[in-house]
N, C-alpha and C positions, 0 to 999 in steps of 0.2 A: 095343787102346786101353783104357785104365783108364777105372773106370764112372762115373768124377766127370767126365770128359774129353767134349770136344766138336770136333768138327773143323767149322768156317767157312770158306768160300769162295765167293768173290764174284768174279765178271768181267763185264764190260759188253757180253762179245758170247754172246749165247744159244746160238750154237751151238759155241763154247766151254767153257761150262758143262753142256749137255746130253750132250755128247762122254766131261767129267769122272764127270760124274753117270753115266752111264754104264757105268764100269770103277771104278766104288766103291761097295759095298751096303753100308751099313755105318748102323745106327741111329740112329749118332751123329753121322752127318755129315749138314750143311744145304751145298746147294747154291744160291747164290742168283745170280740175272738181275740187274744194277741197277749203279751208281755203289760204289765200296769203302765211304764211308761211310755209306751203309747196314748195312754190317756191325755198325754202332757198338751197336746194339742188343741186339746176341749178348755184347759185351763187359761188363767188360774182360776182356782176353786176358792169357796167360799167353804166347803166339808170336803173334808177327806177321810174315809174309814179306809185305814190300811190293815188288810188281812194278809198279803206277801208277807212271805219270811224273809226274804231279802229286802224289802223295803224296810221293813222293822230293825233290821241287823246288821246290813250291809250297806245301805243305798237310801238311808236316812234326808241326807245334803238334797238329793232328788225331789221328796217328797216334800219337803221345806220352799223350794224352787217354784214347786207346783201353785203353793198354796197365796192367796192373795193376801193382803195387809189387813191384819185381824182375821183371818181363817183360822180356823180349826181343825185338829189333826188327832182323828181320835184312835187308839191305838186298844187289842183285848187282846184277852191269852196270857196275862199276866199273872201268877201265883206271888199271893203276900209273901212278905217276907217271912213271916211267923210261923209258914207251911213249907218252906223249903224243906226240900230233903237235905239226908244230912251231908251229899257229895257237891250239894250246890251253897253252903251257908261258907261265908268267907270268902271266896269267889267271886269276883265283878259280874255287873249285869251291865254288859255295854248299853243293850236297846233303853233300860230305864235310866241309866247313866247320860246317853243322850239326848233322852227326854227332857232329863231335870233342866241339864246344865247345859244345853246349845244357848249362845249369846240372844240370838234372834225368839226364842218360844220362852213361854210362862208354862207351868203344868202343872197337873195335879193328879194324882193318883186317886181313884174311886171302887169301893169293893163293890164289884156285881151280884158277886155272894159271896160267903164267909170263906170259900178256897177261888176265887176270880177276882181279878180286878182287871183297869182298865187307866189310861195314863189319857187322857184327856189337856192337848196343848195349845195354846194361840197362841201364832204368829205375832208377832210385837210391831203394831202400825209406824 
């Protein structure tokens, strides 16, 4: 890790993070107990991997807030469209919907594998 560099993590279940913290020494890493946006203190960030379901679904504007000019906001858990099932085809997808289309982010959609993908966004300097 470069010595300007900081690694943040945050999960809501303790022995999760104590698990993480665990298998990483590293001076520059904060491991933190609590809600993501608590993070927001260590920011802005330069990467964001957001695995909340509410930051993905709900509390998008947050994670946007967090992130610095040209930051990256990388998002998984995505199933193609081509594998939807059939109660979800026709049906909006807010989280990739505000992916695409927030004024402020560029994005792109990536298959991790042939049923994952993954929306990879930058913030717009």
């Amino acid at each position: 890790m470069s010595p300007e560099a900081e690694l943040v993590s945050i999960d809501n279940s303790f022995e999760r993070i104590e698990k993480v913290r665990g298998g990483i020494h590293h001076k520059q890493a904060i491991f933190l107990h609590g809600d993501w946006k608590e993070a927001a203190v260590h920011g802005p960030f330069k990467l964001i991997f957001a695995d909340a379901a509410s930051a993905k679904q709900k509390e998008g504007e947050d994670l946007i807030k967090m992130l610095d000019q040209n930051g990256v906001l990388f998002m998984d858990d995505f199933t193609p469209e081509e594998h939807f099932p059939e109660e979800w085809k026709g049906k909006p997808d807010t989280v990739r919907e505000f992916g695409f289309h927030h004024a402020l982010m560029a994005s792109a959609e990536i298959l991790l594998t042939s049923k994952c993908a993954a929306i990879i966004a930058v913030k717009k300097g």
